[in-house]
N, C-alpha and C positions, 0 to 999 in steps of 0.2 A: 305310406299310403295303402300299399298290399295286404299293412296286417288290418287296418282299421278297414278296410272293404271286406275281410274275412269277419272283423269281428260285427257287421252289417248286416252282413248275410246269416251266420248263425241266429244274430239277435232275431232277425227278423224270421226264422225259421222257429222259433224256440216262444215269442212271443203272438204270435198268430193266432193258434188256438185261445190264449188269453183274454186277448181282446174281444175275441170273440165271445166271450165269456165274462164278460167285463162286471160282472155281478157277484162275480167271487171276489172280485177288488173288494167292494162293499162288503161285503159279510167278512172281510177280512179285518176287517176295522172295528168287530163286535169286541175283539179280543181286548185290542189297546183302549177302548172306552167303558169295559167291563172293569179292569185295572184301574183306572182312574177315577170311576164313580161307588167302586168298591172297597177298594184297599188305599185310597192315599187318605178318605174323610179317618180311617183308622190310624194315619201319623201324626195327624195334630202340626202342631212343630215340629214334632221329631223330625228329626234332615234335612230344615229348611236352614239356608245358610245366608247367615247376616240377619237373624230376623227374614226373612222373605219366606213367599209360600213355600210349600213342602212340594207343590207341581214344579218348580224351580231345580229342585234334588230329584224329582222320583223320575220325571218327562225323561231324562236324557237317558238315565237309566233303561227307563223302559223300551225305547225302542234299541238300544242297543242289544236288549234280552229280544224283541222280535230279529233284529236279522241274524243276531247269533245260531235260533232255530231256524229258523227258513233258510240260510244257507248250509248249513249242519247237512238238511236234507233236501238238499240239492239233489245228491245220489239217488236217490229214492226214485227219482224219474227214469233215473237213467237205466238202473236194474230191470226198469220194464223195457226200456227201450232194446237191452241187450239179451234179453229174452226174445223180443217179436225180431231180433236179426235186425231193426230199422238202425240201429247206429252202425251195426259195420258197415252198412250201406251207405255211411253219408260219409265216415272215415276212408272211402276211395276215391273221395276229391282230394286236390294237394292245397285243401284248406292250412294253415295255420295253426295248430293244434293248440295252442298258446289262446290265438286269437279266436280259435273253435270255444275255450275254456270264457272267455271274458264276456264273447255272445251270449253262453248260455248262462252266464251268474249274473247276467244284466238283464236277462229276463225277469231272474226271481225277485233283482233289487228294485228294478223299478218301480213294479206296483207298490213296493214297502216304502220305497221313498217320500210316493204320494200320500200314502196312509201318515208317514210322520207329519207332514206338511198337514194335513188336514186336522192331525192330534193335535197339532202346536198352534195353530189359528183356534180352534173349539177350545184350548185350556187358557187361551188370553183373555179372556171375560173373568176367567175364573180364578185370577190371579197371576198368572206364566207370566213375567214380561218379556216383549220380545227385544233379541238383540240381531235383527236379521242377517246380518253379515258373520259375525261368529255363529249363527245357529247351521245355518248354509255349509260353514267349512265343517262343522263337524258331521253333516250327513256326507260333505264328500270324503271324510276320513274311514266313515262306517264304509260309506262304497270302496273305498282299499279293501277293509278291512274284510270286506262281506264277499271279494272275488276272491280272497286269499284263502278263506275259508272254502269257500264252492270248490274252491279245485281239489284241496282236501279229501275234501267228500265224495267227489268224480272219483278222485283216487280210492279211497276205499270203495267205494262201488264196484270195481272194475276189480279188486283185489278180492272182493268178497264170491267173487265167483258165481253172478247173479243168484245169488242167497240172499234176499230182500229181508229173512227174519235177522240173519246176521248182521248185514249193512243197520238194520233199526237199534238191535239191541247194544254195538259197536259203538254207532254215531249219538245215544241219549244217555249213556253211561258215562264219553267225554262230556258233552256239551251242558248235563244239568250239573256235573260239580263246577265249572266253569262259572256258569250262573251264579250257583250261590254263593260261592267262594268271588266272585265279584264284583260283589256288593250293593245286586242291583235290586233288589230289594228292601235291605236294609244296611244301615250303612257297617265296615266292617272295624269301624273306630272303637264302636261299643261291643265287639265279640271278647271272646277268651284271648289270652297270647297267643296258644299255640295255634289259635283258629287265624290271627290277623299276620301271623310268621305264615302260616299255609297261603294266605290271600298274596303272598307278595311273590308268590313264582306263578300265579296264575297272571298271565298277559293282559286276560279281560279284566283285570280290576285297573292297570294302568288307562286301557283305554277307555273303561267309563269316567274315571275321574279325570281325563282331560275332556270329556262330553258336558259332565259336568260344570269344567271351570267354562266353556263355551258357551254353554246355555248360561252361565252367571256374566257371559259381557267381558269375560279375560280374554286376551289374545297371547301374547310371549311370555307364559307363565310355566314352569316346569313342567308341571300334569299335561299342559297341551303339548310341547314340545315331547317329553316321553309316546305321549298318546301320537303323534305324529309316526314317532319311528317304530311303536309295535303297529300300528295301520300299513306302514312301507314295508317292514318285512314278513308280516302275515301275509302281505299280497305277491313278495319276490317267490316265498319259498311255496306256497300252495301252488302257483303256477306253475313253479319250476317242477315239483311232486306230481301236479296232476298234468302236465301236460308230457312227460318221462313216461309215467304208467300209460296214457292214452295210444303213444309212440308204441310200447311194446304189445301194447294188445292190437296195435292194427296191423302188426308184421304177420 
């Protein structure tokens, strides 16, 4: 009950100004509807499975390429925060550091949540079918997936030694080969060998293609089951990284 009242209070510490702001939510949502009305009319069929739309293949995809970026740069916040002196100030509560870490990656995921939810209702006119119970478990797999990364990122932030060009240039150097190489754009069946042998140590291609079998209405199917256990340990060891580095920078 201690840590979930820690992770409360951060949340609600971290998501305040947002709300207050709530109109960045919306302009957030240019991005995934710029994607969809720009780049899917360009795949035709291509990586529609089963015969079905191509919003069927690219939806899951896509928003897994949003929270991959927005928790990537989580950090980002925080190099400002460790600049103005405000986070050591908040690191002398005997918050939870753990649960200091899930507060604040639940700020970034929430509003992205809602933006899928509103992508996946606007793309069902347009083709998407929906399977709401499978679609559901695969955003709570992204929200593993997206604290495990945030902590990550906290952690390099904190290691970059408030060097915010560092922390950028660090965090999009990982995060776009990730992207590509996981297939969330185009699918990586049709690449070179050597390009689809590279796609298979990159984590994010497993757990798109269990988004994928999700949004196609699978439930106990490999892909989800794989995509299940890189979501668990993306989320054990980013915690366990960023909340180690947070320990030592509050000593």
């Amino acid at each position: 009950m201690a840590f979930l009242s820690d992770v409360m209070i951060s949340f609600r510490r971290e998501i305040t100004p947002t709300l207050r702001n709530w109109y960045y939510v919306l302009f957030g949502l240019m991005q995934p509807f710029l994607y969809l009305g720009l780049f899917v009319p360009l795949l035709g069929g291509f990586g529609a499975a089963d015969g079905g739309s191509a919003l069927q293949w690219f939806v899951p995809g896509m928003v897994v390429m949003l929270v991959l970026f927005t928790t990537v740069m989580c950090g980002w916040t925080l190099t400002e925060e460790l600049l103005s002196g405000s986070f050591e100030r908040f690191l002398t509560t005997p918050m939870s550091r753990p649960a200091m870490l899930v507060g604040r990656a639940l700020k970034e995921l929430a509003p992205l949540l809602v933006q899928a939810l509103i992508v996946i209702l606007v793309a069902a006119p347009f083709g998407l079918t929906l399977y709401p119970l499978q679609m559901l478990f695969g955003l709570l797999l992204l929200l593993l997936f997206g604290i495990g990364v945030a902590g990550l990122s906290y952690a390099l932030a904190i290691a970059s030694k408030r060097d915010g060009s560092l922390f950028y240039m660090v965090s999009h150097s990982i995060a776009l080969p990730m992207m590509l190489l996981g297939g969330v754009l185009l699918p990586m069946e049709g690449a070179p060998t050597w390009l689809y042998v590279a796609s298979r140590f990159n984590p994010l291609s497993y757990l798109v293609e269990a988004e994928r079998a999700l949004f196609s209405g699978a439930w106990s199917t490999l892909p989800v089951l794989i995509g299940i256990g890189v979501s668990v340990v993306t989320a054990i060891v980013g915690l366990a990284v960023g909340a180690a580095t947070i320990r030592k920078a509050s000593v």
